[in-house]
Steps between C-alpha positions, in 0.01 A plus 500: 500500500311731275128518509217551219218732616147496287286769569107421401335790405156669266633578166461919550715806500736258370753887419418543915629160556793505290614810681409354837756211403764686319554704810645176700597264203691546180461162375126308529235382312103555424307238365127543387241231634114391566474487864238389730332750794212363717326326248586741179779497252697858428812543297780498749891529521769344630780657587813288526841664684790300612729570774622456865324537824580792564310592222175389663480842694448671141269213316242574806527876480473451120137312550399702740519799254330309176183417758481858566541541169259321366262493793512169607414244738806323497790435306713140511820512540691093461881435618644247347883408564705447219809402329541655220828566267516777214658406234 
């Protein structure tokens, strides 16, 4: 079963993050978004990979990086399982 992984994160060093996921992933998405932090709204991102768990290993090391990155608190990272068909 495959799985869908969002990754919550500030919208900086977007180029950083890119690179950050490019160097595990070929194939994902970033969406822009207003996101809520303690009480305060920032642009934010969600980053949205699908694959299989043995992908999880990389999706962590891949939020770990973006909060060094970008100097943060936290980052969320969802599983969701899927079933999904390209066609």
């Amino acid at each position: 079963m495959n799985r869908k992984f969002e990754l919550h994160t500030e919208d900086k060093n977007r180029e950083g993050i890119e690179r950050i996921v490019k160097s595990h992933f070929s194939s994902f998405s970033i969406q822009g978004q207003i996101g809520f932090w303690q009480g305060g709204i920032e642009k934010s991102l969600c980053i949205v990979i699908t694959g299989t768990k043995k992908d999880v290993h990389a999706v962590v090391d891949i939020a770990r990086r973006i909060k060094t990155l970008n100097k943060q608190d936290s980052v969320l990272v969802v599983k969701t399982l899927v079933h999904g068909t390209l066609i």
